[in-house]
N, C-alpha and C positions, 0 to 999 in steps of 0.2 A: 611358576617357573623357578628353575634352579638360583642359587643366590652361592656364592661364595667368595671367600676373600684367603688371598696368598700372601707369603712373604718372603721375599729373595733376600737370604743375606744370614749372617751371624755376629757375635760380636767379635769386635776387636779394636784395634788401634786406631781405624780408619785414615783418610788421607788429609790431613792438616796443611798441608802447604800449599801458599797462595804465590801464584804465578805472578802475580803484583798487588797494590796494595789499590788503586783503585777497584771496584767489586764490577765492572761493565768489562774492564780489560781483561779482569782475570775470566770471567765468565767465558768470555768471546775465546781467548786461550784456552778451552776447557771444548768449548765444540769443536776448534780447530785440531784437537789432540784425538776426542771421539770420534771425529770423521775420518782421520788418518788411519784408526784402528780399526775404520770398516775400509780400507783401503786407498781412500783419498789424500794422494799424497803418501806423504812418509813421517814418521814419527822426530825420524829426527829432521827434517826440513823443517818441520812446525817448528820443534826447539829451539833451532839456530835461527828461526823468524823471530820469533819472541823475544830473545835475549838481547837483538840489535834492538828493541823498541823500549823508550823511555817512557817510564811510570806514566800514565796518564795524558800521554802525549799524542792528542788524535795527530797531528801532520809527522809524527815521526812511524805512529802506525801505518798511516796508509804508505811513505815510503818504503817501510821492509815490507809489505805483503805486496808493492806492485812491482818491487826490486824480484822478487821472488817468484811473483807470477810469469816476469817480463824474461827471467832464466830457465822456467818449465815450459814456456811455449817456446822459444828457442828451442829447446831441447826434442818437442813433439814437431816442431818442421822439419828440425836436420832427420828424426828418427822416420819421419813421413819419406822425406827423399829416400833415405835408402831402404825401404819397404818393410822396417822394419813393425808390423804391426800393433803389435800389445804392447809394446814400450811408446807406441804415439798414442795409441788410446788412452794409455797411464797417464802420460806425462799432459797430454790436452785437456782431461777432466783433472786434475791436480793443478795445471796452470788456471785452470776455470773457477776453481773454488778459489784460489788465491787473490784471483781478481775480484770475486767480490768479497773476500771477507776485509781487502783493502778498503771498503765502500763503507766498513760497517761505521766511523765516526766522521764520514764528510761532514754531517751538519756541525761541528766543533771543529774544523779546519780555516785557518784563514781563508784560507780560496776554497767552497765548496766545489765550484764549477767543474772541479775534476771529473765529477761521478758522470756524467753523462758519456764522456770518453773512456771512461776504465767500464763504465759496464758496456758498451759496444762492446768493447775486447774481451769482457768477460762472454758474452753469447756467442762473439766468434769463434770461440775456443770450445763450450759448449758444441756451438752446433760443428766442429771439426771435429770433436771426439763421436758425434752423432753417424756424420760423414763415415765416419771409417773403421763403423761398426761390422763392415762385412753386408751388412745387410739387416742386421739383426733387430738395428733400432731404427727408429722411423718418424715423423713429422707426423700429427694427428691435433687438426686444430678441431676445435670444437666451437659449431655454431651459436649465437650471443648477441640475442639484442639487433638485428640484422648487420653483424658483424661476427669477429671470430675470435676466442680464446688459443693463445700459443700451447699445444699440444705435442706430447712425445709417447709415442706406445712402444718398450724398450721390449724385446724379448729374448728368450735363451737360446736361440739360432731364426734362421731365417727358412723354416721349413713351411711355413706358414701353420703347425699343429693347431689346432681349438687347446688352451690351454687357461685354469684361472688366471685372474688378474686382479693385482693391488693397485686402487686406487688412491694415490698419494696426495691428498689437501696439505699447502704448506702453510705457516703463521704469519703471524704480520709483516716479517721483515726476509724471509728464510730464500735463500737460491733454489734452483733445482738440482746442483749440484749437492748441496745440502742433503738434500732428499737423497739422493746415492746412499749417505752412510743411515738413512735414519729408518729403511725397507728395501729400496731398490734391489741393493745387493743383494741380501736376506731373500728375495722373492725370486732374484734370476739364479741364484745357489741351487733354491727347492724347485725349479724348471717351473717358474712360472713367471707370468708377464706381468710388468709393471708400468703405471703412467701416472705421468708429472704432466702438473699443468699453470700457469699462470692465471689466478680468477683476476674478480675486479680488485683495482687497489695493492696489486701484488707484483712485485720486479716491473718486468718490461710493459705490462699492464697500465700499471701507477707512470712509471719514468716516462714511458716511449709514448701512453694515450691520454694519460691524465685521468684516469677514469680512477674513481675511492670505490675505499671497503662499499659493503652494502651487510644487511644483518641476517637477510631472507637467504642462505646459500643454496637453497632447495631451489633456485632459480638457477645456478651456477651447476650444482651434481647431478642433476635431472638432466639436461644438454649433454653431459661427459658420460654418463649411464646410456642413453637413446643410444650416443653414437658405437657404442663400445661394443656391444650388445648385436647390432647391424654387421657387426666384421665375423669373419669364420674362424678368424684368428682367436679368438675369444670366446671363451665356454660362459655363454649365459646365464649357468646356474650356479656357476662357481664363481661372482665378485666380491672382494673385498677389499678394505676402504682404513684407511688409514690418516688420522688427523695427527698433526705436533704442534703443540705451543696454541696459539690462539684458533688455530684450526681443532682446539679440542671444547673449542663453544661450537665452531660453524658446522661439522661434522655429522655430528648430535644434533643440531638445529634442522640440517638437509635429511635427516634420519625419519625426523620426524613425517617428515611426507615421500621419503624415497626408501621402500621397501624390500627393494632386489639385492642386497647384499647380503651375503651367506651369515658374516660375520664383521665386528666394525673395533679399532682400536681408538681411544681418545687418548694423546699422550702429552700432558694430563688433563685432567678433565675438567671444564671451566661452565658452571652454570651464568655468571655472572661476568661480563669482562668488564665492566666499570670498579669494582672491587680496586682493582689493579691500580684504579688512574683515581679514587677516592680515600683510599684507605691511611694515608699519607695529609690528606687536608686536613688541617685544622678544624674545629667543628663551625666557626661562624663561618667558613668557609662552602662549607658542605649546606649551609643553614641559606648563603647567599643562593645557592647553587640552587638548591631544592625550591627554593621560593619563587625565582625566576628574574632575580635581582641581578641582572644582565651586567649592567655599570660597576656595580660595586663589586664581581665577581670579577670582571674581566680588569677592574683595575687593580685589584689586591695579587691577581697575577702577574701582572705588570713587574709591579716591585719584587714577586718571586722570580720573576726570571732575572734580574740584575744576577743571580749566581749564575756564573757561566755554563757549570755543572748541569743544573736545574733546565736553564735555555738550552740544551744541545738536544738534551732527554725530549724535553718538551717538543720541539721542533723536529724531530725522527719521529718520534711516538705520534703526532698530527697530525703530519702530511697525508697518510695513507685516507684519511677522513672526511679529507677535502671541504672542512669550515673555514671561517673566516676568523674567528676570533674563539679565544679559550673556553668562552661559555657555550658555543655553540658546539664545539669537539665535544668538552661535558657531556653537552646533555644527546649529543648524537651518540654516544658510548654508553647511554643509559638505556636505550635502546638492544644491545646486543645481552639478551637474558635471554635462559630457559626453562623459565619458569609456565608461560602460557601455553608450552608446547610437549614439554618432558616424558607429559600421560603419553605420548601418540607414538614415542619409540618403542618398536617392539624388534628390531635387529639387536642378538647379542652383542652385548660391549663388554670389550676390556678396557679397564680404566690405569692408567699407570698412576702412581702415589710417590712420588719421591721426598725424603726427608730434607726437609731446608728448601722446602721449595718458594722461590723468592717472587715471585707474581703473582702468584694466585692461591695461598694458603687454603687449606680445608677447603678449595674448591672440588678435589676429584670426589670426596667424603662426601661432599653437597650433592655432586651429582647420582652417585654412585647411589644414597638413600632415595633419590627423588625417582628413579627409574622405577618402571613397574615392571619390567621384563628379566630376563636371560642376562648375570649382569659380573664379573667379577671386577675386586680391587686388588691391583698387584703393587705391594710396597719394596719401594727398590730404597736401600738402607746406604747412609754414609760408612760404617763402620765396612761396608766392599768398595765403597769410592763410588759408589751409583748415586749421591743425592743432588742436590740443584736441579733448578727447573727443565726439565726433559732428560735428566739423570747424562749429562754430558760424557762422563765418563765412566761409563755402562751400558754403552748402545750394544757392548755385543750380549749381557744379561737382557736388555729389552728386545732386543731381537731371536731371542730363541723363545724366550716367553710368549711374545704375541704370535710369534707361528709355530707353534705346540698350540695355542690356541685358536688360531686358522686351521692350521690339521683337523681337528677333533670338532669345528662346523662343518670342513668341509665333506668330511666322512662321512655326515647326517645326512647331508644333501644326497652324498652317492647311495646311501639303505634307504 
Protein backbone atom coordinates (compact mmCIF):
# COMPACT_ATOMS: atom_id res chain seq x y z
CA UNK A 1 0.00 0.00 0.00
CA UNK A 2 0.93 3.53 -0.63
CA UNK A 3 2.85 5.35 2.24
CA UNK A 4 3.65 9.10 2.29
CA UNK A 5 4.25 11.92 4.34
CA UNK A 6 3.39 15.96 3.63
CA UNK A 7 4.32 19.14 5.10
CA UNK A 8 2.21 22.26 5.40
CA UNK A 9 4.17 25.16 5.96
CA UNK A 10 7.53 27.18 5.39
CA UNK A 11 9.73 29.08 7.27
CA UNK A 12 9.38 32.25 9.02
CA UNK A 13 8.88 34.17 12.06
CA UNK A 14 5.95 32.21 13.40
CA UNK A 15 3.38 33.28 16.12
CA UNK A 16 5.16 33.89 19.45
CA UNK A 17 2.52 35.47 21.54
CA UNK A 18 0.98 33.91 24.36
CA UNK A 19 -2.49 34.95 25.06
CA UNK A 20 -1.56 34.52 28.88
CA UNK A 21 1.08 33.09 30.79
CA UNK A 22 -0.72 30.28 32.20
CA UNK A 23 -0.16 27.25 29.26
CA UNK A 24 -4.29 25.65 29.94
CA UNK A 25 -5.55 29.45 29.40
CA UNK A 26 -3.60 30.20 26.71
CA UNK A 27 -4.39 26.87 24.98
CA UNK A 28 -8.13 27.15 25.62
CA UNK A 29 -7.78 30.84 24.07
CA UNK A 30 -6.17 29.39 21.00
CA UNK A 31 -9.38 26.88 20.14
CA UNK A 32 -11.65 29.62 21.05
CA UNK A 33 -9.85 31.83 18.29
CA UNK A 34 -9.73 28.56 15.72
CA UNK A 35 -13.30 27.99 16.02
CA UNK A 36 -14.20 31.53 15.54
CA UNK A 37 -12.17 31.15 12.29
CA UNK A 38 -14.34 28.27 11.04
CA UNK A 39 -17.26 30.56 11.95
CA UNK A 40 -18.07 30.11 15.57
CA UNK A 41 -18.70 33.14 16.88
CA UNK A 42 -16.47 36.03 15.99
CA UNK A 43 -12.90 36.71 16.24
CA UNK A 44 -13.33 39.73 17.80
CA UNK A 45 -15.92 38.51 20.52
CA UNK A 46 -13.30 35.92 21.52
CA UNK A 47 -10.76 38.80 21.93
CA UNK A 48 -12.82 41.19 23.96
CA UNK A 49 -13.74 37.59 26.21
CA UNK A 50 -10.30 36.95 26.80
CA UNK A 51 -8.96 40.29 27.77
CA UNK A 52 -11.71 40.72 30.60
CA UNK A 53 -10.21 37.27 32.14
CA UNK A 54 -7.44 37.43 34.70
CA UNK A 55 -4.26 35.29 34.17
CA UNK A 56 -5.03 32.06 35.54
CA UNK A 57 -8.17 32.88 37.10
CA UNK A 58 -10.71 29.74 36.59
CA UNK A 59 -13.91 31.94 38.45
CA UNK A 60 -13.11 34.93 36.41
CA UNK A 61 -13.05 32.72 33.22
CA UNK A 62 -15.97 31.04 33.48
CA UNK A 63 -17.56 34.78 34.36
CA UNK A 64 -16.54 36.44 30.94
CA UNK A 65 -17.53 33.20 28.64
CA UNK A 66 -20.99 32.97 30.50
CA UNK A 67 -21.19 36.91 30.45
CA UNK A 68 -20.86 36.28 26.79
CA UNK A 69 -22.75 33.39 26.22
CA UNK A 70 -25.64 34.78 28.31
CA UNK A 71 -25.46 38.29 25.40
CA UNK A 72 -25.33 35.76 22.27
CA UNK A 73 -28.30 33.93 23.32
CA UNK A 74 -30.16 36.96 24.08
CA UNK A 75 -29.25 38.05 20.85
CA UNK A 76 -30.54 34.43 18.94
CA UNK A 77 -34.17 34.91 20.85
CA UNK A 78 -34.71 38.60 20.05
CA UNK A 79 -33.26 37.46 16.14
CA UNK A 80 -35.63 34.15 16.50
CA UNK A 81 -38.76 36.68 17.20
CA UNK A 82 -38.28 38.67 14.40
CA UNK A 83 -37.61 35.74 11.89
CA UNK A 84 -34.64 36.56 11.29
CA UNK A 85 -33.02 33.17 10.42
CA UNK A 86 -29.18 32.87 9.87
CA UNK A 87 -28.41 35.49 12.45
CA UNK A 88 -30.34 33.18 15.12
CA UNK A 89 -28.63 30.06 13.79
CA UNK A 90 -25.19 32.27 14.34
CA UNK A 91 -25.84 33.75 17.25
CA UNK A 92 -27.35 30.10 19.07
CA UNK A 93 -24.31 28.01 18.05
CA UNK A 94 -21.84 31.01 19.17
CA UNK A 95 -23.88 31.49 22.43
CA UNK A 96 -23.48 27.33 22.67
CA UNK A 97 -19.88 27.19 22.31
CA UNK A 98 -19.58 30.04 24.80
CA UNK A 99 -21.41 28.10 27.35
CA UNK A 100 -19.27 25.62 27.34
CA UNK A 101 -15.97 26.73 26.91
CA UNK A 102 -17.25 28.61 30.20
CA UNK A 103 -17.13 25.00 31.67
CA UNK A 104 -13.72 24.44 30.72
CA UNK A 105 -12.04 25.08 34.49
CA UNK A 106 -15.20 24.43 36.84
CA UNK A 107 -13.05 21.82 38.61
CA UNK A 108 -10.49 25.04 39.99
CA UNK A 109 -13.61 27.30 40.85
CA UNK A 110 -14.70 27.78 44.16
CA UNK A 111 -18.19 26.64 43.59
CA UNK A 112 -17.85 23.87 40.84
CA UNK A 113 -21.62 23.32 40.99
CA UNK A 114 -22.10 25.69 38.35
CA UNK A 115 -21.47 23.29 35.46
CA UNK A 116 -24.50 21.28 35.59
CA UNK A 117 -26.55 24.60 35.08
CA UNK A 118 -24.42 26.31 32.40
CA UNK A 119 -24.34 23.00 30.44
CA UNK A 120 -28.19 22.62 30.42
CA UNK A 121 -28.06 26.01 28.79
CA UNK A 122 -25.20 25.14 26.78
CA UNK A 123 -27.65 22.13 24.94
CA UNK A 124 -30.40 24.39 24.94
CA UNK A 125 -28.91 26.67 22.82
CA UNK A 126 -27.38 23.78 20.76
CA UNK A 127 -30.28 22.11 20.39
CA UNK A 128 -32.19 25.73 19.33
CA UNK A 129 -29.71 26.39 16.70
CA UNK A 130 -30.52 22.54 15.67
CA UNK A 131 -34.44 23.69 15.81
CA UNK A 132 -34.04 26.16 13.33
CA UNK A 133 -32.11 24.69 11.00
CA UNK A 134 -34.93 24.72 8.34
CA UNK A 135 -34.91 21.34 8.50
CA UNK A 136 -31.60 20.46 7.55
CA UNK A 137 -30.19 19.14 10.79
CA UNK A 138 -31.77 16.68 12.80
CA UNK A 139 -31.71 14.50 16.24
CA UNK A 140 -30.28 10.84 15.45
CA UNK A 141 -29.60 8.99 18.68
CA UNK A 142 -27.81 5.97 18.22
CA UNK A 143 -28.77 2.65 20.07
CA UNK A 144 -26.25 1.57 23.22
CA UNK A 145 -26.14 -0.97 25.65
CA UNK A 146 -30.25 -1.02 25.75
CA UNK A 147 -30.11 2.54 25.78
CA UNK A 148 -29.29 5.51 23.54
CA UNK A 149 -26.27 7.74 22.40
CA UNK A 150 -27.32 11.64 21.92
CA UNK A 151 -27.04 11.88 18.09
CA UNK A 152 -27.10 14.76 15.39
CA UNK A 153 -27.04 14.00 11.48
CA UNK A 154 -26.44 17.73 10.27
CA UNK A 155 -26.97 18.03 6.48
CA UNK A 156 -26.63 20.76 3.44
CA UNK A 157 -30.39 21.10 2.89
CA UNK A 158 -33.23 19.17 3.71
CA UNK A 159 -33.83 17.39 0.36
CA UNK A 160 -33.41 14.19 1.89
CA UNK A 161 -30.27 13.50 -1.21
CA UNK A 162 -28.04 10.11 -0.47
CA UNK A 163 -25.09 12.10 0.28
CA UNK A 164 -21.42 11.11 2.01
CA UNK A 165 -21.10 11.58 5.49
CA UNK A 166 -18.34 12.56 8.17
CA UNK A 167 -18.44 10.91 11.13
CA UNK A 168 -17.27 13.11 13.96
CA UNK A 169 -15.58 11.22 17.27
CA UNK A 170 -14.78 14.01 19.76
CA UNK A 171 -11.87 13.73 22.73
CA UNK A 172 -12.02 13.77 26.18
CA UNK A 173 -13.40 16.83 26.97
CA UNK A 174 -14.57 18.56 23.40
CA UNK A 175 -18.50 19.93 22.83
CA UNK A 176 -20.23 19.28 19.80
CA UNK A 177 -20.11 22.70 19.06
CA UNK A 178 -16.45 22.25 18.98
CA UNK A 179 -16.82 19.81 16.42
CA UNK A 180 -18.47 22.59 14.11
CA UNK A 181 -15.14 24.23 13.60
CA UNK A 182 -12.90 21.02 13.57
CA UNK A 183 -15.10 19.22 10.00
CA UNK A 184 -18.70 19.94 10.45
CA UNK A 185 -18.40 23.11 8.48
CA UNK A 186 -15.74 21.83 6.04
CA UNK A 187 -18.07 18.72 5.20
CA UNK A 188 -21.51 20.83 4.87
CA UNK A 189 -19.27 23.50 2.55
CA UNK A 190 -18.40 20.33 0.06
CA UNK A 191 -22.45 19.16 0.25
CA UNK A 192 -21.99 16.66 2.45
CA UNK A 193 -23.48 15.34 5.80
CA UNK A 194 -22.09 15.34 8.97
CA UNK A 195 -22.74 13.62 12.54
CA UNK A 196 -21.82 14.46 16.00
CA UNK A 197 -22.37 12.40 18.74
CA UNK A 198 -21.88 11.91 22.54
CA UNK A 199 -20.00 8.33 23.28
CA UNK A 200 -19.55 7.05 26.81
CA UNK A 201 -17.70 9.43 29.29
CA UNK A 202 -18.40 12.41 26.90
CA UNK A 203 -20.51 15.91 27.56
CA UNK A 204 -24.06 15.05 28.44
CA UNK A 205 -23.08 11.35 28.47
CA UNK A 206 -20.39 11.72 31.48
CA UNK A 207 -22.52 14.86 33.23
CA UNK A 208 -26.26 13.94 32.59
CA UNK A 209 -25.65 9.61 32.89
CA UNK A 210 -22.58 9.11 34.66
CA UNK A 211 -21.59 6.57 32.47
CA UNK A 212 -16.97 6.71 31.75
CA UNK A 213 -14.62 6.38 28.88
CA UNK A 214 -14.47 2.71 27.80
CA UNK A 215 -11.22 1.61 25.47
CA UNK A 216 -13.19 -0.83 23.16
CA UNK A 217 -14.75 2.24 20.79
CA UNK A 218 -15.62 -0.47 18.17
CA UNK A 219 -18.49 -1.07 20.49
CA UNK A 220 -19.60 2.69 20.24
CA UNK A 221 -18.75 3.23 16.02
CA UNK A 222 -20.29 0.05 14.95
CA UNK A 223 -24.04 1.30 16.52
CA UNK A 224 -23.40 4.89 14.68
CA UNK A 225 -22.12 3.02 11.36
CA UNK A 226 -25.42 0.25 11.47
CA UNK A 227 -27.68 3.25 11.99
CA UNK A 228 -26.26 5.66 9.47
CA UNK A 229 -25.95 3.25 6.67
CA UNK A 230 -30.19 2.15 7.25
CA UNK A 231 -31.00 5.92 6.20
CA UNK A 232 -31.43 6.90 2.38
CA UNK A 233 -30.12 9.99 3.43
CA UNK A 234 -26.72 8.56 3.51
CA UNK A 235 -24.59 6.94 0.66
CA UNK A 236 -23.30 3.82 2.12
CA UNK A 237 -20.17 3.62 0.26
CA UNK A 238 -19.18 7.02 0.88
CA UNK A 239 -18.43 7.15 4.99
CA UNK A 240 -16.02 8.90 6.53
CA UNK A 241 -14.71 9.43 10.00
CA UNK A 242 -12.93 11.88 11.72
CA UNK A 243 -11.21 11.56 15.22
CA UNK A 244 -9.63 15.02 17.34
CA UNK A 245 -7.48 14.93 20.40
CA UNK A 246 -7.87 11.59 22.23
CA UNK A 247 -10.49 10.43 19.79
CA UNK A 248 -7.12 9.88 17.70
CA UNK A 249 -6.41 6.69 20.00
CA UNK A 250 -10.42 5.56 19.94
CA UNK A 251 -10.77 6.03 16.20
CA UNK A 252 -7.92 3.86 15.13
CA UNK A 253 -8.88 1.55 17.84
CA UNK A 254 -12.96 1.28 16.26
CA UNK A 255 -10.97 1.04 12.88
CA UNK A 256 -9.69 -1.76 13.74
CA UNK A 257 -12.81 -3.89 13.56
CA UNK A 258 -15.11 -1.28 11.59
CA UNK A 259 -14.33 -1.51 8.08
CA UNK A 260 -16.77 0.55 5.93
CA UNK A 261 -15.11 3.84 5.85
CA UNK A 262 -13.88 5.09 2.65
CA UNK A 263 -11.26 7.04 4.45
CA UNK A 264 -10.39 8.01 8.33
CA UNK A 265 -8.64 11.29 9.85
CA UNK A 266 -6.60 10.96 13.40
CA UNK A 267 -5.96 14.51 14.60
CA UNK A 268 -3.44 13.53 16.08
CA UNK A 269 -2.50 10.30 16.36
CA UNK A 270 -2.30 8.73 19.65
CA UNK A 271 -0.97 4.98 20.04
CA UNK A 272 -0.74 5.20 23.67
CA UNK A 273 -2.94 7.56 25.92
CA UNK A 274 -1.23 6.78 29.17
CA UNK A 275 2.00 8.52 27.66
CA UNK A 276 0.04 11.72 28.38
CA UNK A 277 -0.77 10.95 32.13
CA UNK A 278 2.97 9.13 32.82
CA UNK A 279 5.42 11.03 31.16
CA UNK A 280 5.44 13.70 33.74
CA UNK A 281 5.88 11.05 36.96
CA UNK A 282 8.82 10.77 38.51
CA UNK A 283 10.34 7.30 37.93
CA UNK A 284 9.80 5.80 41.53
CA UNK A 285 6.50 6.93 40.82
CA UNK A 286 6.04 5.09 37.51
CA UNK A 287 8.08 2.05 39.37
CA UNK A 288 5.03 2.33 42.43
CA UNK A 289 2.60 2.28 39.56
CA UNK A 290 4.05 -0.61 37.41
CA UNK A 291 4.42 -2.89 40.35
CA UNK A 292 0.96 -2.42 41.77
CA UNK A 293 2.04 -0.60 44.84
CA UNK A 294 -1.69 0.82 45.18
CA UNK A 295 -0.79 2.63 48.86
CA UNK A 296 2.21 4.12 48.19
CA UNK A 297 1.08 5.33 44.65
CA UNK A 298 -2.13 6.75 45.70
CA UNK A 299 -0.34 8.42 48.69
CA UNK A 300 2.67 10.14 46.86
CA UNK A 301 -0.30 11.55 44.93
CA UNK A 302 -1.86 12.81 47.75
CA UNK A 303 0.83 15.32 48.48
CA UNK A 304 1.11 16.08 44.56
CA UNK A 305 -2.10 17.38 44.57
CA UNK A 306 -1.60 19.99 47.60
CA UNK A 307 -0.60 22.10 44.10
CA UNK A 308 -3.73 23.55 43.37
CA UNK A 309 -2.67 23.70 39.66
CA UNK A 310 -1.75 19.95 39.66
CA UNK A 311 -5.42 19.01 41.77
CA UNK A 312 -7.79 20.96 39.03
CA UNK A 313 -5.75 19.06 36.07
CA UNK A 314 -6.05 16.03 38.05
CA UNK A 315 -9.73 16.08 38.90
CA UNK A 316 -10.91 17.24 34.91
CA UNK A 317 -8.53 14.65 33.49
CA UNK A 318 -10.49 11.72 35.98
CA UNK A 319 -13.59 12.18 35.96
CA UNK A 320 -14.41 10.94 32.54
CA UNK A 321 -12.74 7.47 33.92
CA UNK A 322 -14.86 6.90 36.60
CA UNK A 323 -12.21 5.20 39.32
CA UNK A 324 -11.93 5.82 42.64
CA UNK A 325 -8.62 6.70 43.43
CA UNK A 326 -5.41 7.73 41.36
CA UNK A 327 -4.01 4.42 41.03
CA UNK A 328 -6.89 2.87 39.72
CA UNK A 329 -7.41 6.00 36.88
CA UNK A 330 -3.47 4.94 36.25
CA UNK A 331 -3.66 1.82 35.53
CA UNK A 332 -7.33 2.06 33.83
CA UNK A 333 -5.51 4.56 31.24
CA UNK A 334 -3.00 1.87 30.82
CA UNK A 335 -5.27 0.15 29.25
CA UNK A 336 -6.17 2.53 26.27
CA UNK A 337 -3.08 1.36 23.68
CA UNK A 338 -2.82 0.21 20.05
CA UNK A 339 -0.61 -1.74 20.06
CA UNK A 340 -2.56 -5.39 20.22
CA UNK A 341 -4.71 -4.12 17.49
CA UNK A 342 -2.79 -1.64 14.87
CA UNK A 343 -2.09 -5.01 12.32
CA UNK A 344 -5.98 -5.07 11.73
CA UNK A 345 -6.51 -1.42 10.29
CA UNK A 346 -6.67 -1.34 6.91
CA UNK A 347 -8.96 2.07 6.25
CA UNK A 348 -6.58 4.84 4.83
CA UNK A 349 -5.55 7.30 7.59
CA UNK A 350 -4.39 10.74 7.60
CA UNK A 351 -2.41 11.28 10.60
CA UNK A 352 -2.05 15.16 11.46
CA UNK A 353 1.54 16.00 13.14
CA UNK A 354 1.59 19.34 14.64
CA UNK A 355 4.89 20.99 16.06
CA UNK A 356 4.88 21.54 19.93
CA UNK A 357 2.46 19.11 20.40
CA UNK A 358 1.85 19.06 24.18
CA UNK A 359 0.11 15.74 25.06
CA UNK A 360 1.03 13.30 23.13
CA UNK A 361 4.67 13.93 21.65
CA UNK A 362 5.91 11.35 18.62
CA UNK A 363 2.62 9.76 19.08
CA UNK A 364 1.11 10.49 15.52
CA UNK A 365 5.18 9.25 14.30
CA UNK A 366 4.34 5.98 16.67
CA UNK A 367 1.29 5.42 14.95
CA UNK A 368 1.92 6.39 11.64
CA UNK A 369 5.04 3.52 11.47
CA UNK A 370 3.05 0.93 13.32
CA UNK A 371 0.26 1.04 10.54
CA UNK A 372 0.41 -1.55 7.80
CA UNK A 373 -2.03 0.00 5.31
CA UNK A 374 -2.80 3.16 3.12
CA UNK A 375 -1.25 5.71 5.55
CA UNK A 376 -0.19 9.51 5.38
CA UNK A 377 1.65 12.05 7.98
CA UNK A 378 0.60 15.71 7.57
CA UNK A 379 2.98 18.07 9.46
CA UNK A 380 1.34 21.29 10.26
CA UNK A 381 4.38 23.66 11.35
CA UNK A 382 4.61 26.81 14.09
CA UNK A 383 6.53 28.88 11.74
CA UNK A 384 2.29 29.28 9.92
CA UNK A 385 0.90 29.33 13.53
CA UNK A 386 -0.56 25.78 12.94
CA UNK A 387 1.39 24.06 15.89
CA UNK A 388 0.00 22.81 19.44
CA UNK A 389 -2.00 20.06 20.01
CA UNK A 390 -4.85 19.68 17.31
CA UNK A 391 -2.87 22.85 15.47
CA UNK A 392 -5.68 25.42 17.20
CA UNK A 393 -4.86 27.88 15.10
CA UNK A 394 -4.87 26.09 11.57
CA UNK A 395 -8.10 24.43 11.41
CA UNK A 396 -8.71 26.09 8.24
CA UNK A 397 -4.90 24.40 6.92
CA UNK A 398 -6.31 21.03 8.58
CA UNK A 399 -9.48 21.40 6.90
CA UNK A 400 -8.50 21.46 3.44
CA UNK A 401 -5.94 18.86 3.84
CA UNK A 402 -7.96 16.14 5.32
CA UNK A 403 -10.79 16.79 2.43
CA UNK A 404 -8.28 16.93 -0.42
CA UNK A 405 -7.78 13.75 1.16
CA UNK A 406 -11.48 12.60 1.60
CA UNK A 407 -11.87 13.77 -2.12
CA UNK A 408 -9.10 11.41 -3.67
CA UNK A 409 -10.78 8.06 -1.43
CA UNK A 410 -13.72 9.04 -2.24
CA UNK A 411 -13.08 9.09 -6.14
CA UNK A 412 -11.68 5.40 -5.58
CA UNK A 413 -14.79 4.30 -4.36
CA UNK A 414 -16.75 6.07 -7.27
CA UNK A 415 -14.09 3.96 -10.28
Amino acid sequence: MGEATTTLGSTGAGVPRRFFEDPDFDFEARLALGLAAQGVGDVGQVLATLAAIEDGSADGWFRAWRSRAERLRAEAEASAARGQAERTRWAFLAASEAYSRALVFTTGMADPRVLAPTFSLHRKCWDAFIAHSGGCFTRLDIPYEGGALPGYLLRPDATGAARPTLVLTNGSDGSLTALWGAGVAGALRRGFNAFVYDGPGQQSVLFEKGIPFRPDWEAVLIPVVDTLVARADVEAQALLAYGISQAGFWLPRALAFEHRFAAAVADPGVMDVSTSWTSNLPPELVASLRSGDREAFNAAMREAEADPVLERVLAFRSRPYGMRTPFDTFTEVSRYHLRDVVDRISTPLLITDPDDEQFWPGQSQALYQALPGEKVLARFVREDGADFHCQPLGRTQTDVRMFDFFAEHLARRVH
